[in-house]
Backbone of each chain as nested JSON, in Angstrom:
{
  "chains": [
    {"id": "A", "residues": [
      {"number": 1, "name": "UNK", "atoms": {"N": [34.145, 4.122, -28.263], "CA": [33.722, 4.101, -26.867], "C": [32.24, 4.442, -26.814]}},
      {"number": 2, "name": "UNK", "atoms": {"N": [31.266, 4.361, -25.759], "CA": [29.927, 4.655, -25.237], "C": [29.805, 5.59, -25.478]}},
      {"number": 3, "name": "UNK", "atoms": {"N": [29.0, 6.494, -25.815], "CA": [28.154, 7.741, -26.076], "C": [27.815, 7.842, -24.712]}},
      {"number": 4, "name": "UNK", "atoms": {"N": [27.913, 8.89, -24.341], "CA": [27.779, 9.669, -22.577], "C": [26.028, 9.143, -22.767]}},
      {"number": 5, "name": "UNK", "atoms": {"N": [25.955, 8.935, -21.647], "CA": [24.437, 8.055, -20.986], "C": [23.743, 9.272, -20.102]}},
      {"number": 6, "name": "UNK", "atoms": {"N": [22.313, 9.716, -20.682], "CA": [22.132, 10.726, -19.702], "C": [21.771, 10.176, -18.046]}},
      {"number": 7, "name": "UNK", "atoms": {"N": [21.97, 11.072, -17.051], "CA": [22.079, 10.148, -15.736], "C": [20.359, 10.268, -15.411]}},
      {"number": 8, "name": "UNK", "atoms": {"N": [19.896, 9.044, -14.771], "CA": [18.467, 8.821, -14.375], "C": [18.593, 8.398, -13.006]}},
      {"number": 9, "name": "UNK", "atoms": {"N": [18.245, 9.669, -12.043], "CA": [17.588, 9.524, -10.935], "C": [17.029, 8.538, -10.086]}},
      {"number": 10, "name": "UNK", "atoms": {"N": [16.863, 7.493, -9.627], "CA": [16.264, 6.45, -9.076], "C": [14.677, 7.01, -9.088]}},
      {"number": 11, "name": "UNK", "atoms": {"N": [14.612, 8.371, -8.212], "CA": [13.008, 8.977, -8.319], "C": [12.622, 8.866, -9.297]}},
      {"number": 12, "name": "UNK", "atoms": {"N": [13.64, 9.845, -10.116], "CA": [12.429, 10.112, -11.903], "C": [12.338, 8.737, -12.341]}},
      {"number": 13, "name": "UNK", "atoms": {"N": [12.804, 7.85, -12.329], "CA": [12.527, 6.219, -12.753], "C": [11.001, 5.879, -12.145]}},
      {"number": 14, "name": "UNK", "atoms": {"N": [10.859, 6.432, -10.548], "CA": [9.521, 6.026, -10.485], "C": [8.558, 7.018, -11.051]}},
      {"number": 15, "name": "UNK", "atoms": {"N": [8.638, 8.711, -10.731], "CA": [8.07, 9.665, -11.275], "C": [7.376, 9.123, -12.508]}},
      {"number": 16, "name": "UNK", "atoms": {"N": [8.331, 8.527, -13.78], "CA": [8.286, 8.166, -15.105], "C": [7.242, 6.774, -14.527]}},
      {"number": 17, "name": "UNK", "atoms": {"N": [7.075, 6.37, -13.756], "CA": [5.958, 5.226, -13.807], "C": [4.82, 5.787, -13.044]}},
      {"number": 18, "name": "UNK", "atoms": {"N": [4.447, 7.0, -12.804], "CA": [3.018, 7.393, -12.614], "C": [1.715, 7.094, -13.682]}},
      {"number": 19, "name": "UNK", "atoms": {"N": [0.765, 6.52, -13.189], "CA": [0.027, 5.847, -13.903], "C": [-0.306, 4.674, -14.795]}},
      {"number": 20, "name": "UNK", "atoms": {"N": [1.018, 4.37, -15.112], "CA": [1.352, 2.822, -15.013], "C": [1.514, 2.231, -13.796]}},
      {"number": 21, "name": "UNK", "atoms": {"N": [1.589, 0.451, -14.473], "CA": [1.329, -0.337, -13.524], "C": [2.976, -0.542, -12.986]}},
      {"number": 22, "name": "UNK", "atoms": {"N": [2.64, -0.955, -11.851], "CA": [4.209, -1.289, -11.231], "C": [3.837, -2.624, -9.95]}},
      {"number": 23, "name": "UNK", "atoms": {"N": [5.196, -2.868, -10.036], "CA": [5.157, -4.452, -8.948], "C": [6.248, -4.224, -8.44]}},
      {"number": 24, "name": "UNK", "atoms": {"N": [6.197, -4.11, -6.558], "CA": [6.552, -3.798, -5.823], "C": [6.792, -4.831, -4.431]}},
      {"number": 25, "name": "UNK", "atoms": {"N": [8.313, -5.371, -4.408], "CA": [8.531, -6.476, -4.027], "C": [9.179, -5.843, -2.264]}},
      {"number": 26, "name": "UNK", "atoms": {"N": [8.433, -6.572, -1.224], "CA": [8.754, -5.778, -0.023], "C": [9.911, -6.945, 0.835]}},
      {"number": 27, "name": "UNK", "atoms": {"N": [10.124, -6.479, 1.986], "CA": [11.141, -6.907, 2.612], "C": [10.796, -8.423, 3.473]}},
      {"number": 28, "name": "UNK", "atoms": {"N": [8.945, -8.908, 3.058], "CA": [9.142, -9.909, 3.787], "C": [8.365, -11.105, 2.986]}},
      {"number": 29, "name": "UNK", "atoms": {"N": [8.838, -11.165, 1.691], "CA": [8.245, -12.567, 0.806], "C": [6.826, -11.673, 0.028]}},
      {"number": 30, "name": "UNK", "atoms": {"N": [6.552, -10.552, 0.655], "CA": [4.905, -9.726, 0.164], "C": [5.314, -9.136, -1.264]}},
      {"number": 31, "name": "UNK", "atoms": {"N": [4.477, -9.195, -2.605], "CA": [4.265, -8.51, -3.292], "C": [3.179, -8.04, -3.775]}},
      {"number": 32, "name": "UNK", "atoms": {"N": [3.47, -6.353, -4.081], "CA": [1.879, -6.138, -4.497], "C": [1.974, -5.635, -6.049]}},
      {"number": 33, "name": "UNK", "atoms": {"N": [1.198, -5.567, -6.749], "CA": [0.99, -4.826, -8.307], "C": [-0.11, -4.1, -8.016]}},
      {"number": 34, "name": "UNK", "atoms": {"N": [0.293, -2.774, -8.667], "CA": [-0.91, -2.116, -8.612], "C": [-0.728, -0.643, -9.861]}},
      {"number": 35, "name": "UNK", "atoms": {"N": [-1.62, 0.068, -9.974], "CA": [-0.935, 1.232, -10.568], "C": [-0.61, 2.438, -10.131]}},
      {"number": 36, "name": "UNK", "atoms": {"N": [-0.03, 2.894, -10.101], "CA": [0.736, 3.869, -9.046], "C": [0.173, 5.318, -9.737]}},
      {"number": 37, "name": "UNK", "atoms": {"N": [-0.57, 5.734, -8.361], "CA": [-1.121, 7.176, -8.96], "C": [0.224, 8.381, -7.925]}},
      {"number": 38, "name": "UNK", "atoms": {"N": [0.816, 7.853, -7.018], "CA": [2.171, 8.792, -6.429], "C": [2.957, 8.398, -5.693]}},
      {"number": 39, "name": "UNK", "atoms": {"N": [3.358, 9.462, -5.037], "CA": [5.146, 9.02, -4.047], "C": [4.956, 9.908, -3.524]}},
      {"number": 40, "name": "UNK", "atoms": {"N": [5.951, 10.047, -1.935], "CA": [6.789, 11.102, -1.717], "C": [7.981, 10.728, -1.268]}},
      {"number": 41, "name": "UNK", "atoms": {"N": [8.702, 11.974, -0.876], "CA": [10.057, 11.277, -0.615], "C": [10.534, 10.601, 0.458]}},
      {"number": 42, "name": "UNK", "atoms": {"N": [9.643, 9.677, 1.267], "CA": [10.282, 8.75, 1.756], "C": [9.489, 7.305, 1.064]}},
      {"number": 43, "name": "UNK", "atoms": {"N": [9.071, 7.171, -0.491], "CA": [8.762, 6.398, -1.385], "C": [7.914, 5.876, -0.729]}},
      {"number": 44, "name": "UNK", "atoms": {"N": [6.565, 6.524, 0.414], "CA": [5.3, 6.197, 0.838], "C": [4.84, 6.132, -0.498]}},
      {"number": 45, "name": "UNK", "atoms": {"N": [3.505, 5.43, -0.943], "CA": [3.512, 5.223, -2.438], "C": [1.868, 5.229, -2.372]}},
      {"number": 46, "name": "UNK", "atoms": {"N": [0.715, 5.22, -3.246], "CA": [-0.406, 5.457, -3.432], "C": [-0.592, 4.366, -4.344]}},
      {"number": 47, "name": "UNK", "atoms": {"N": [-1.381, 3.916, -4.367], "CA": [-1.517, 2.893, -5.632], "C": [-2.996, 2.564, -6.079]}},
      {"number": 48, "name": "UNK", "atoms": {"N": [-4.059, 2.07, -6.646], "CA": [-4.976, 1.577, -7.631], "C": [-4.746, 0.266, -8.091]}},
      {"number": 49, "name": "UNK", "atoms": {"N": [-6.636, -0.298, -7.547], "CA": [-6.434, -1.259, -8.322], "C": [-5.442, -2.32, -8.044]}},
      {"number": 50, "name": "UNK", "atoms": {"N": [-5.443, -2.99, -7.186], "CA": [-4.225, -3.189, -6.468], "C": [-4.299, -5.442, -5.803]}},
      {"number": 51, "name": "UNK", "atoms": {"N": [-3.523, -6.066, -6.21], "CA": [-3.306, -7.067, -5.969], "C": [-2.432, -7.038, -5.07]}},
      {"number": 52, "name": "UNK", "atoms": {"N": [-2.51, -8.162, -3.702], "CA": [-1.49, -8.18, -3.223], "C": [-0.823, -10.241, -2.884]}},
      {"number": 53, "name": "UNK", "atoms": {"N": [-0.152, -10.584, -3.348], "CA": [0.797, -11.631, -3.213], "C": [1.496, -11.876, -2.373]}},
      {"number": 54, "name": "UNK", "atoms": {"N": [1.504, -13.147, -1.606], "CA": [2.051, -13.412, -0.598], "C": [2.723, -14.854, -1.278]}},
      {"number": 55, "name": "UNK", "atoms": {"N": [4.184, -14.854, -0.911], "CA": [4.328, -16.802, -1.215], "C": [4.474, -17.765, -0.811]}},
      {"number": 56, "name": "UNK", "atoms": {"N": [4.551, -17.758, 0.419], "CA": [4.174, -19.077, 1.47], "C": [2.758, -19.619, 1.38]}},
      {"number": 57, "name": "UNK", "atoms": {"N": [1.89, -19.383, 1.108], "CA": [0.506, -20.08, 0.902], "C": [0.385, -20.62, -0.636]}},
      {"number": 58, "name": "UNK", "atoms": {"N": [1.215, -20.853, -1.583], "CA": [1.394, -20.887, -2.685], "C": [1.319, -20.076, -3.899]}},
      {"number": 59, "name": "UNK", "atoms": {"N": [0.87, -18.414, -3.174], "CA": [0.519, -18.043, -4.157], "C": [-0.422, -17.642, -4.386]}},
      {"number": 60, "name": "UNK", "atoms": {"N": [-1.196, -17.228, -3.013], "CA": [-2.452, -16.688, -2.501], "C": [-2.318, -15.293, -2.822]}},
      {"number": 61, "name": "UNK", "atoms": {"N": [-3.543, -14.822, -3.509], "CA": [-3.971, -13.368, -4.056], "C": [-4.924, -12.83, -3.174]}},
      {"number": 62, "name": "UNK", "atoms": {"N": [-4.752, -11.243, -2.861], "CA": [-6.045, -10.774, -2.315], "C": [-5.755, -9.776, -2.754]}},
      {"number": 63, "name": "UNK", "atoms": {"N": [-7.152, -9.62, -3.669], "CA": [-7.017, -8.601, -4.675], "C": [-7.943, -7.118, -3.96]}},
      {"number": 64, "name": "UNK", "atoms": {"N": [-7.393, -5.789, -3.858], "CA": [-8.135, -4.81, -3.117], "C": [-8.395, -4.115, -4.35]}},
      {"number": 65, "name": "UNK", "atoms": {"N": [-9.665, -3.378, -4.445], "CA": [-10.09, -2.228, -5.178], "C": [-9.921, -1.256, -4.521]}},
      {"number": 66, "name": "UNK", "atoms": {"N": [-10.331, 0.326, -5.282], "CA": [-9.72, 1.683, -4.747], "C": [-8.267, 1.568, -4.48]}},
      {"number": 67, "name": "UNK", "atoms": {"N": [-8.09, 2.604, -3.425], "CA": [-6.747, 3.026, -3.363], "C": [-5.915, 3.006, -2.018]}},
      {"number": 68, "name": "UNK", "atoms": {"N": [-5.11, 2.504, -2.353], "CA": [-3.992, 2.293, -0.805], "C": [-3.11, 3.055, -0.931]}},
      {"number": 69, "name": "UNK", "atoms": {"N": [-2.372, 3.182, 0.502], "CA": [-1.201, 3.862, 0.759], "C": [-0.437, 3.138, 1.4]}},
      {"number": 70, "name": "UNK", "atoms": {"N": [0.614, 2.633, 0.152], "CA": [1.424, 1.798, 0.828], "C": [3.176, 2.289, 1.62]}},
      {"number": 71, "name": "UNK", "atoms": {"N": [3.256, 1.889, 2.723], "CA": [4.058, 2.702, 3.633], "C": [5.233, 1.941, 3.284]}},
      {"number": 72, "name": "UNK", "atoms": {"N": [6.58, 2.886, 2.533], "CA": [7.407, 2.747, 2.041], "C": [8.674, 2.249, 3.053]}},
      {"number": 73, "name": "UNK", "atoms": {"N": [8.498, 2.053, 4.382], "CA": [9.543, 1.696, 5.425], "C": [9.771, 0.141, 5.051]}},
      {"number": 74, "name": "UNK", "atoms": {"N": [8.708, -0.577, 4.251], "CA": [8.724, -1.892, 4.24], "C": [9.045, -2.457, 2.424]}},
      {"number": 75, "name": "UNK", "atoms": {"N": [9.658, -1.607, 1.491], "CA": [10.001, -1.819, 0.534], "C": [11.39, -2.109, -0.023]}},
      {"number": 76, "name": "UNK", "atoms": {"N": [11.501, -3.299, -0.526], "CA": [12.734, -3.918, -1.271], "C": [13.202, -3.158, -2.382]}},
      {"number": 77, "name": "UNK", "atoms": {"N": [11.882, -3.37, -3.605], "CA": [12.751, -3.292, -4.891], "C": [11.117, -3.091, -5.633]}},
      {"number": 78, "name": "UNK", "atoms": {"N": [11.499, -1.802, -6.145], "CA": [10.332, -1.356, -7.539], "C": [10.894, -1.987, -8.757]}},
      {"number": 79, "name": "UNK", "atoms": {"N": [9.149, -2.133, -9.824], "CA": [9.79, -3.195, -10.846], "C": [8.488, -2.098, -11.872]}},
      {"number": 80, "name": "UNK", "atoms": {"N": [8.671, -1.504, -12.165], "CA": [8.111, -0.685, -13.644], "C": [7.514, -1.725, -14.756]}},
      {"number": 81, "name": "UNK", "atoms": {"N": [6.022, -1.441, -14.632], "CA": [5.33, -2.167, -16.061], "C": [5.315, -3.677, -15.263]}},
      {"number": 82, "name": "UNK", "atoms": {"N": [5.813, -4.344, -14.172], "CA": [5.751, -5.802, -13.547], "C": [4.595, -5.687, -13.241]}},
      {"number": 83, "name": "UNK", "atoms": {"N": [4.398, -7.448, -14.14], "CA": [3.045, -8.33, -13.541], "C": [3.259, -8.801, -12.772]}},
      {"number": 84, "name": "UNK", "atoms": {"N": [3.976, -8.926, -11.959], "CA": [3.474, -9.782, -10.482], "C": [4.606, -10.971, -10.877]}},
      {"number": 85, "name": "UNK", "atoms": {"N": [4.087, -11.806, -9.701], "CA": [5.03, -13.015, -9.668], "C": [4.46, -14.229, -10.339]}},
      {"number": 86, "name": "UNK", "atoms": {"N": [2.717, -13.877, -11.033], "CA": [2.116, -14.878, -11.778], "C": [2.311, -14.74, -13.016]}},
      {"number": 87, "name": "UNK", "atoms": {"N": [3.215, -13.989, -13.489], "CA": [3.376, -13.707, -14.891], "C": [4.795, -14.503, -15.464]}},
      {"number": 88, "name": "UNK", "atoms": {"N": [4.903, -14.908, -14.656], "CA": [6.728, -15.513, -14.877], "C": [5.973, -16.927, -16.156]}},
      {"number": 89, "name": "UNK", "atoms": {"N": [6.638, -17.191, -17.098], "CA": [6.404, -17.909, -18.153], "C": [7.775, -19.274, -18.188]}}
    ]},
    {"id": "B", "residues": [
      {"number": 1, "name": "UNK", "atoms": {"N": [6.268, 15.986, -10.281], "CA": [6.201, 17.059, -9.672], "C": [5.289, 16.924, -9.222]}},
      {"number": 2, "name": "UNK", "atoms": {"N": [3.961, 17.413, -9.717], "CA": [2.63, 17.203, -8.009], "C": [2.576, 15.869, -8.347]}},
      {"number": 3, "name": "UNK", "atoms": {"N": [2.982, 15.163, -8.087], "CA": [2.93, 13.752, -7.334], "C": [3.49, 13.848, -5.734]}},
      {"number": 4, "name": "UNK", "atoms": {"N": [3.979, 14.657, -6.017], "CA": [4.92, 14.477, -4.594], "C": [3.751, 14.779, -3.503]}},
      {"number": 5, "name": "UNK", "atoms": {"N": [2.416, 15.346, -3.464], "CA": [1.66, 15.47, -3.016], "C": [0.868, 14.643, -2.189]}},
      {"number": 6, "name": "UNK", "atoms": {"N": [0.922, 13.423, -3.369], "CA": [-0.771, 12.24, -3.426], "C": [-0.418, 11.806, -2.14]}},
      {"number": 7, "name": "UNK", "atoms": {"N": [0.692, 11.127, -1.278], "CA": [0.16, 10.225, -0.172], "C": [-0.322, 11.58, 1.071]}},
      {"number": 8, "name": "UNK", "atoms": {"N": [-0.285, 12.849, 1.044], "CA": [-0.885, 13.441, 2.211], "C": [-2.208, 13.673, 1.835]}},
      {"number": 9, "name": "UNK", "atoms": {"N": [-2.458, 13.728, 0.292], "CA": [-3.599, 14.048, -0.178], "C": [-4.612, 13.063, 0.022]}},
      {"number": 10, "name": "UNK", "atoms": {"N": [-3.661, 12.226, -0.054], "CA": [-4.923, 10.648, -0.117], "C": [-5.346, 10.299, 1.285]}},
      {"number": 11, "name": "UNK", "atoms": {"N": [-4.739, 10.972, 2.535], "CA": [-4.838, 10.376, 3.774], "C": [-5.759, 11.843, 4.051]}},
      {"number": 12, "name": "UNK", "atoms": {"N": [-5.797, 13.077, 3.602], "CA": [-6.749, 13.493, 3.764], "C": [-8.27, 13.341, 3.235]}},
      {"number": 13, "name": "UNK", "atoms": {"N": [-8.177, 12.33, 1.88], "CA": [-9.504, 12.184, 1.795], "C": [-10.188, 11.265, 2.233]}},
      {"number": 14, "name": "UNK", "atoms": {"N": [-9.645, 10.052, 2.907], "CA": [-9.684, 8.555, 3.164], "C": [-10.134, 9.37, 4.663]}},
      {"number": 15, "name": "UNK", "atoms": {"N": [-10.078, 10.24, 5.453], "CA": [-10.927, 10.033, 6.779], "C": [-12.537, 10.044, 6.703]}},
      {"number": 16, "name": "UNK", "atoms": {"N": [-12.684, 8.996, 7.88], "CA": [-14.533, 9.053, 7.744], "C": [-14.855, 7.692, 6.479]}},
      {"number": 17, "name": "UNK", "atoms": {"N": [-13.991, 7.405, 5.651], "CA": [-14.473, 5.886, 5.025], "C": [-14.277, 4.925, 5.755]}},
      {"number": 18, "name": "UNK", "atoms": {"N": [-14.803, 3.868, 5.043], "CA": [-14.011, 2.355, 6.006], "C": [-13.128, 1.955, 4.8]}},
      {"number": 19, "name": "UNK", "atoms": {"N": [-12.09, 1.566, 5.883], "CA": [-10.687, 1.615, 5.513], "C": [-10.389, -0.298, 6.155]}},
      {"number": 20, "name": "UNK", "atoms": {"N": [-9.401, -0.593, 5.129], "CA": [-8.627, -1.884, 5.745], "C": [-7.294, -1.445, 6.047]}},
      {"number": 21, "name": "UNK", "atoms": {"N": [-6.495, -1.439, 7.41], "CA": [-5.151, -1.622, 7.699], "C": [-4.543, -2.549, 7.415]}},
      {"number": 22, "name": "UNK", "atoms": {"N": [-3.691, -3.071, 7.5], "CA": [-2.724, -4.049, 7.503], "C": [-1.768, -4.021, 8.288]}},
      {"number": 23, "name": "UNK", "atoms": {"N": [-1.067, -4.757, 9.216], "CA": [-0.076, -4.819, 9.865], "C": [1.157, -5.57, 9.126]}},
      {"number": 24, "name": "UNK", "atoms": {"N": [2.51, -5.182, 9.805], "CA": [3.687, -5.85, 9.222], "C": [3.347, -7.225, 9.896]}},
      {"number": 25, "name": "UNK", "atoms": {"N": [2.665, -7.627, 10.305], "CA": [2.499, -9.153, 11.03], "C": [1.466, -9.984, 10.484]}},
      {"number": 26, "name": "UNK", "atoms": {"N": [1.028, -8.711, 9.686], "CA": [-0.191, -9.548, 8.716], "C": [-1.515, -9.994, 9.0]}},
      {"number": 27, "name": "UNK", "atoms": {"N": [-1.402, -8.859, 10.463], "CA": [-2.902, -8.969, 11.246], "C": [-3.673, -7.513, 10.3]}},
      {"number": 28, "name": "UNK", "atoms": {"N": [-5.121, -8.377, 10.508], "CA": [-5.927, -6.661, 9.23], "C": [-6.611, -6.375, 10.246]}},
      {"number": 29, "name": "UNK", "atoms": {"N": [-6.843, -4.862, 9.935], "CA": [-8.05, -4.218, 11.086], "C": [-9.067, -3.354, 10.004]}},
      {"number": 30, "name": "UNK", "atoms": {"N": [-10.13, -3.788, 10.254], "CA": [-11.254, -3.018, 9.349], "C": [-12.234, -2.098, 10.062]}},
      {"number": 31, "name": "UNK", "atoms": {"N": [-12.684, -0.742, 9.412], "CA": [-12.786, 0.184, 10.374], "C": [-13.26, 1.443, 9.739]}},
      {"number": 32, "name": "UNK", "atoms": {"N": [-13.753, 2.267, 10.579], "CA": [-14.346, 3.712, 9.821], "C": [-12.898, 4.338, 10.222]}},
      {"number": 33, "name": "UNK", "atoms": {"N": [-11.994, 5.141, 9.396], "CA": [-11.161, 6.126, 10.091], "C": [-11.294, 7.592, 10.465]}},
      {"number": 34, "name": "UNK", "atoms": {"N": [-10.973, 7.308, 11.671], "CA": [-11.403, 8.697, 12.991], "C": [-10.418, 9.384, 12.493]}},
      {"number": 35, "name": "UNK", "atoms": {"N": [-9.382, 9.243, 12.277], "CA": [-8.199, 10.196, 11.659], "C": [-6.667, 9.643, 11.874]}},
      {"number": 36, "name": "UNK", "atoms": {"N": [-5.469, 10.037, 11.504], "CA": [-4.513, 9.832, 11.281], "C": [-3.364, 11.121, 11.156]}},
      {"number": 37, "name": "UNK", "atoms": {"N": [-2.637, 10.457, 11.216], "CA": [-1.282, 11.343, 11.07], "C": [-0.239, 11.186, 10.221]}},
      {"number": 38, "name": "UNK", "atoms": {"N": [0.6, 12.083, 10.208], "CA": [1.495, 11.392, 9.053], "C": [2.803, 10.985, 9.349]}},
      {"number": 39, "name": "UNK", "atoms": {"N": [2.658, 10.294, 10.511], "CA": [3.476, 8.941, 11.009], "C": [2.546, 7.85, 10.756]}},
      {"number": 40, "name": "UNK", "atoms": {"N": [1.335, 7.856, 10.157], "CA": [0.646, 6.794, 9.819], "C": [0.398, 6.307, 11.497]}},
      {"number": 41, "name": "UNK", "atoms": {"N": [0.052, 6.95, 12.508], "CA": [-0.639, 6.179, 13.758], "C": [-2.433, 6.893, 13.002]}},
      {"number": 42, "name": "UNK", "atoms": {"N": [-3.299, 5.599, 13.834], "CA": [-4.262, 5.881, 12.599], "C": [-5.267, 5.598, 14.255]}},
      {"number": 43, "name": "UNK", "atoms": {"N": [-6.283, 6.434, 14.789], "CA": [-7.548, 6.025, 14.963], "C": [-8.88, 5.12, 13.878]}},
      {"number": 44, "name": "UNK", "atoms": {"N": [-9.189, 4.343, 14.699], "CA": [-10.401, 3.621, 14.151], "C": [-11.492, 3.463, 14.833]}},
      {"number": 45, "name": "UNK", "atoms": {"N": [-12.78, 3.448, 14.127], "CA": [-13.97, 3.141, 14.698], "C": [-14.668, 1.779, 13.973]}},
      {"number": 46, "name": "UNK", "atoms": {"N": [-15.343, 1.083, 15.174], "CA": [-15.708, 0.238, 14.961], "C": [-15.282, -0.712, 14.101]}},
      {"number": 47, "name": "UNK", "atoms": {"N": [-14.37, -0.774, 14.846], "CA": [-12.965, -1.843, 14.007], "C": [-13.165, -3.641, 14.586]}},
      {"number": 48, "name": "UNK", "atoms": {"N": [-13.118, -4.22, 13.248], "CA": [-12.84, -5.576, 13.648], "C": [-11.598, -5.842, 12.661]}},
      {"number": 49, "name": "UNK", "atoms": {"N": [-10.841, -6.88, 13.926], "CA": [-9.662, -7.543, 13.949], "C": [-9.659, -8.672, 12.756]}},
      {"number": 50, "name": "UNK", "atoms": {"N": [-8.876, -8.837, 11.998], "CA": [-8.705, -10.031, 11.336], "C": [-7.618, -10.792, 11.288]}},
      {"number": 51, "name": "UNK", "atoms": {"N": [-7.221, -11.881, 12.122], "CA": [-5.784, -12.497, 11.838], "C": [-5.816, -13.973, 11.254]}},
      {"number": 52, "name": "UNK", "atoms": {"N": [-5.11, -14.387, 9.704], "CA": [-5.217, -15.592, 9.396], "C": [-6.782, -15.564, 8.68]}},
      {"number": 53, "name": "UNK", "atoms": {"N": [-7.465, -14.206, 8.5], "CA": [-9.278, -14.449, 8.2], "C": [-9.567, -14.579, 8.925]}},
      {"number": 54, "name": "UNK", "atoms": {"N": [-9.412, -14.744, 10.394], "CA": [-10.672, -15.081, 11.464], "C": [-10.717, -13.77, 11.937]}},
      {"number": 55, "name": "UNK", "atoms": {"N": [-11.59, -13.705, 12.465], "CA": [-12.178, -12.097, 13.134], "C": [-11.941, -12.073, 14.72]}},
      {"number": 56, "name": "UNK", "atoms": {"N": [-11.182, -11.684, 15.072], "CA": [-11.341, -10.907, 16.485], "C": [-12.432, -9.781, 16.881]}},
      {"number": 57, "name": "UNK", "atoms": {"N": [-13.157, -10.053, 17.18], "CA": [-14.086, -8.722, 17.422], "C": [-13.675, -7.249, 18.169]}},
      {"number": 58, "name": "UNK", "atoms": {"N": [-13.613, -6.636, 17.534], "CA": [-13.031, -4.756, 18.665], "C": [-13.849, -3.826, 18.483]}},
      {"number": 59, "name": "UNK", "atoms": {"N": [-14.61, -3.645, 19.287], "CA": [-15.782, -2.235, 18.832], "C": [-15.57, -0.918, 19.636]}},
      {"number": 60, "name": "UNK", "atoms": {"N": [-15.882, -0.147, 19.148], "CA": [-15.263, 1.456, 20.129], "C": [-14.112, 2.064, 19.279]}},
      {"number": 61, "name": "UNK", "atoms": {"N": [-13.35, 2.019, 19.835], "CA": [-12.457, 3.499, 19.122], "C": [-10.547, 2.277, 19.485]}},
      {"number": 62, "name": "UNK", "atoms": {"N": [-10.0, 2.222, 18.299], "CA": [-8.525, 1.489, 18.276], "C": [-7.796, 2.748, 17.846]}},
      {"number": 63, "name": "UNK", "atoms": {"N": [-6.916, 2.109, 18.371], "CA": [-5.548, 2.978, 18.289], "C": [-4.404, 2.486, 17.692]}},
      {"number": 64, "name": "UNK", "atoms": {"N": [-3.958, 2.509, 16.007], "CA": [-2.843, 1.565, 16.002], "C": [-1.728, 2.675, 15.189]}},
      {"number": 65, "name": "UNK", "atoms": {"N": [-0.638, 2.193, 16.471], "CA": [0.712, 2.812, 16.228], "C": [1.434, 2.954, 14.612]}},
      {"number": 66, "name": "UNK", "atoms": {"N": [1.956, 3.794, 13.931], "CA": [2.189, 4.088, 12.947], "C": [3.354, 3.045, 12.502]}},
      {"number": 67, "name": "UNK", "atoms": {"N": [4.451, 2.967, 13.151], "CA": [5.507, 2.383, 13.058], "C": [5.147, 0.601, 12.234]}},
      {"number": 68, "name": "UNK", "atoms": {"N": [3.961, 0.182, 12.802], "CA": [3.466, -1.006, 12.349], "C": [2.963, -1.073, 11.127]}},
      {"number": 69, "name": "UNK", "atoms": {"N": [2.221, -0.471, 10.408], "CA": [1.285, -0.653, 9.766], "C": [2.088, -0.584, 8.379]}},
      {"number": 70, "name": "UNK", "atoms": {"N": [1.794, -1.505, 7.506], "CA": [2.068, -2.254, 6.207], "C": [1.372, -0.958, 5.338]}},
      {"number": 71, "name": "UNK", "atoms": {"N": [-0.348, -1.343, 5.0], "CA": [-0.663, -0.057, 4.033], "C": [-1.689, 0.173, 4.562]}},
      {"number": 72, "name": "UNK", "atoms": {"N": [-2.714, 1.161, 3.912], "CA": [-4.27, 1.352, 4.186], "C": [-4.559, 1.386, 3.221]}},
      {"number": 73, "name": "UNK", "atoms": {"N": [-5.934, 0.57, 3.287], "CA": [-6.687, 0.881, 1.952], "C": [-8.479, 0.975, 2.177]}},
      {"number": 74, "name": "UNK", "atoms": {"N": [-8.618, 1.737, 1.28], "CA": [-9.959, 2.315, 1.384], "C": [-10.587, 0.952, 0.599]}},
      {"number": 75, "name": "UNK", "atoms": {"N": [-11.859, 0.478, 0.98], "CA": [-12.932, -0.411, 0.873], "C": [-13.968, -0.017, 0.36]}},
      {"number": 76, "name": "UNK", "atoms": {"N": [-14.723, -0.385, -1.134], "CA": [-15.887, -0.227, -1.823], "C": [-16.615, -1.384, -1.683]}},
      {"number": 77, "name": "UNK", "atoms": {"N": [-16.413, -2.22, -1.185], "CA": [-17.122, -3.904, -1.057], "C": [-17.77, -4.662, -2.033]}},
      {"number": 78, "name": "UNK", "atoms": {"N": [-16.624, -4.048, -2.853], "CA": [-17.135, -4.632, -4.296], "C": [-17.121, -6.59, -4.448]}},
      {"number": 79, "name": "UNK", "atoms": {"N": [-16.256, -6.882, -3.455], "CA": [-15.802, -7.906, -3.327], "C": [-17.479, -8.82, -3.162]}}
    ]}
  ]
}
């Protein structure tokens, strides 16, 4: 049988991606990549360095420097170490 | 652990820069920030409107409700 699996937090999953890059897919077609300098607990998020993707225009980039605060009421699904949606091969 | 900090930290250092908003509608507002809260309702100065890239012009002091707003991001115009 399986060897007991230690249990991982959904948080510490992001915690564990501070300072890495992460791609962050929201609730309306928007994705952004960026590197995530924090959180809190309602997964308001801080980020660097920061692309943001939209896909109705094909695929239009607008890439921001410095640092945003992106407001976590509008987030789908975190993706750890994700390039974006231009990285698909 | 102090992570849990950065987004009040970051909205305290971001007042007084120019800042880009974003709306969930995908309208941008660009702007010096007068200050904010942490419902994210955000004063702005000398804010212009951007919807689609075109500019709406707004000068004086905006007011945009927290509930709306997508992200903020601070502007170096490196662009």
């Amino acid at each position: 049988m399986a060897a007991p699996v230690p249990t991982l937090l959904p948080l510490e999953l992001v915690d564990k991606c501070i300072g890495s890059r992460i791609h962050i897919i929201m609730k309306n077609d928007k994705e952004i990549v960026g590197t995530l300098l924090g959180f809190d607990d309602f997964v308001n998020m801080v980020l660097e360095d920061v692309s943001e993707f939209e896909s109705t225009p094909e695929g239009r980039r607008v890439t921001k420097l410095d640092q945003i605060l992106l407001n976590g009421n509008n987030i789908t699904m975190l993706v750890p170490g994700g390039e974006g949606p231009e990285a698909h091969s | 652990m102090s992570a849990r900090q950065t987004p009040n930290e970051f909205l305290k250092q971001i007042i007084g820069r120019p800042v880009v908003v974003k709306l969930n509608n995908g309208v941008d507002y660009r702007g010096v920030l007068a200050c904010l809260d942490g419902y994210m309702n955000i004063a702005l100065e000398q804010t212009e409107e951007y919807s689609n890239g075109q500019l709406k012009n707004k000068y004086g002091d905006a007011f945009i409700r927290g509930n709306n707003v997508l992200f903020i991001s601070t502007q170096k115009r490196r662009n």
